[in-house]
One Martini backbone bead per residue (centre of mass of N, CA, C, O) as a GRO file, in nm:
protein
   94
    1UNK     BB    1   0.241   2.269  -1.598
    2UNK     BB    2   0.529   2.328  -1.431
    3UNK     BB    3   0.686   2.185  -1.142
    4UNK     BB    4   0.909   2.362  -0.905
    5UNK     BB    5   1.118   2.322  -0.652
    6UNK     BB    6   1.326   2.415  -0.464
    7UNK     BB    7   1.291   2.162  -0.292
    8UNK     BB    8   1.323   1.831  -0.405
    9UNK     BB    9   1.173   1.711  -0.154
   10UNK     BB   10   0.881   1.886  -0.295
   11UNK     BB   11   0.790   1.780  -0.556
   12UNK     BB   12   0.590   1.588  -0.534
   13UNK     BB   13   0.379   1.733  -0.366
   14UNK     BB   14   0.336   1.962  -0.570
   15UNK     BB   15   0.207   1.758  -0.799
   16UNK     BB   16  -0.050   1.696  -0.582
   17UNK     BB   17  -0.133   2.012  -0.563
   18UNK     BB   18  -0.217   2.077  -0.830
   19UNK     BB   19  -0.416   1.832  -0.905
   20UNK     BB   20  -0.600   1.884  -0.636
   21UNK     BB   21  -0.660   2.207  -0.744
   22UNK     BB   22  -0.809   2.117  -1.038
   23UNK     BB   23  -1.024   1.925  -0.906
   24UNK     BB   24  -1.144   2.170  -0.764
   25UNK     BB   25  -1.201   2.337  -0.976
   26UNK     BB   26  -1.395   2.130  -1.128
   27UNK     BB   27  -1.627   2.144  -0.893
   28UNK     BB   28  -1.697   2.434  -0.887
   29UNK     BB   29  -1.754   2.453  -1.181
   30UNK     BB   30  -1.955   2.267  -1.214
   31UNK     BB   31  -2.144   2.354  -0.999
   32UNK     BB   32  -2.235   2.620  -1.086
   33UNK     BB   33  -2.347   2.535  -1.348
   34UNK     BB   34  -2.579   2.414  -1.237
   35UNK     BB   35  -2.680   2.678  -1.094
   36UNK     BB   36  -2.728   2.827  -1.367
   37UNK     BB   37  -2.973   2.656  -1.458
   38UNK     BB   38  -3.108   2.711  -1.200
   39UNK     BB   39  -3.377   2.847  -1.012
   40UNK     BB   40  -3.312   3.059  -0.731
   41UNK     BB   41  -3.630   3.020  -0.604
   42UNK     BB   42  -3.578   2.706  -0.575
   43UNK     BB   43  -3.520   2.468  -0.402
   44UNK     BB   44  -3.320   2.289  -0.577
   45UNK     BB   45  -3.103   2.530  -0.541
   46UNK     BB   46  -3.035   2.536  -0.225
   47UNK     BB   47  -2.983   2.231  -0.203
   48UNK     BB   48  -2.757   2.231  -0.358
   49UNK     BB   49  -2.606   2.460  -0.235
   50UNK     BB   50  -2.522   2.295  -0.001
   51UNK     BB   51  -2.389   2.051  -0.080
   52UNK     BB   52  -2.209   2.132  -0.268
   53UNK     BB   53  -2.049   2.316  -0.025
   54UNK     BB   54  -1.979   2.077   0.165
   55UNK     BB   55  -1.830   1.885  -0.053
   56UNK     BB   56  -1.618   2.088  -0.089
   57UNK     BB   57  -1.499   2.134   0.203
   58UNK     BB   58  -1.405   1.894   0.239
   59UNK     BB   59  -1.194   1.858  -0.016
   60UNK     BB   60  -1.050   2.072   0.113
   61UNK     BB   61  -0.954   1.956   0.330
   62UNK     BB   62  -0.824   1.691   0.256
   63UNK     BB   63  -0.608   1.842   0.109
   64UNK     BB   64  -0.478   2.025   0.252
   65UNK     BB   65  -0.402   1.778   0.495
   66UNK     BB   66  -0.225   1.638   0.299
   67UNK     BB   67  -0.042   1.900   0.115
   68UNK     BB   68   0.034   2.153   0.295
   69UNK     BB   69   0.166   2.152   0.567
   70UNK     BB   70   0.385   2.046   0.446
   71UNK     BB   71   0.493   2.296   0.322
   72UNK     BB   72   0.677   2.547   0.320
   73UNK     BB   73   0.620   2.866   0.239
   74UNK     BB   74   0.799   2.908   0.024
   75UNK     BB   75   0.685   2.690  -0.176
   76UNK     BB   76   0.407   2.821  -0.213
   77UNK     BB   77   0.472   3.098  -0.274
   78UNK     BB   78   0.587   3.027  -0.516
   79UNK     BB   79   0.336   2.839  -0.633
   80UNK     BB   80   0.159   3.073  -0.655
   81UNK     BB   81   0.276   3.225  -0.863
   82UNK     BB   82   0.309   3.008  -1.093
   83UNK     BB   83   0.005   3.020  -1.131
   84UNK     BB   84  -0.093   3.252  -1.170
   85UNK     BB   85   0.086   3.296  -1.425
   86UNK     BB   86  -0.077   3.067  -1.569
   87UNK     BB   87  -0.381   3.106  -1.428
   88UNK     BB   88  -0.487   3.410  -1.363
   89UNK     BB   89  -0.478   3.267  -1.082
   90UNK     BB   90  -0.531   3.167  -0.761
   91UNK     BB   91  -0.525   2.926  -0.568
   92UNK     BB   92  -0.748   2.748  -0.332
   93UNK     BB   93  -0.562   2.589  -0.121
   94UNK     BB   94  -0.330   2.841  -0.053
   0.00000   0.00000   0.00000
């Protein structure tokens, strides 16, 4: 996916946001995976659960704190318009 920003001076910023996106994308995915794996009625499968969504949690948080706030309204709205419309889902960071 091509990432333009409205204002070149946040042009870094969002392919470290897409980036940063994909990422959290892929460990959700991952997660999931292995929990569709286990038994839902297993402790081993609850411990996963609480581990994983922490894991999340941070992770999200890092991003978020790293590189949403540094942009203005208008650039997130583009870059999630632009997002939706290549993986048609919203971004998770947004």
């Amino acid at each position: 996916m091509d990432i333009y920003a409205i204002n070149p001076d946040y042009q870094h910023i969002l392919k470290f946001l897409y980036n940063a996106d994909r990422k959290y994308c892929a460990l959700v995915d991952k997660n999931m995976l292995k929990l569709d794996k286990l038994d839902p009625d297993s402790d081993k499968y609850h411990d996963f659960a609480e581990r994983s969504a922490q894991s999340e949690a941070e992770l999200y948080d890092i991003y978020r704190d790293n590189y949403v706030w540094k942009l203005p309204q208008r650039e997130l709205s583009a870059f999630s318009k632009n997002y939706t419309a290549f993986h048609g889902y919203e971004p998770y960071l947004v």
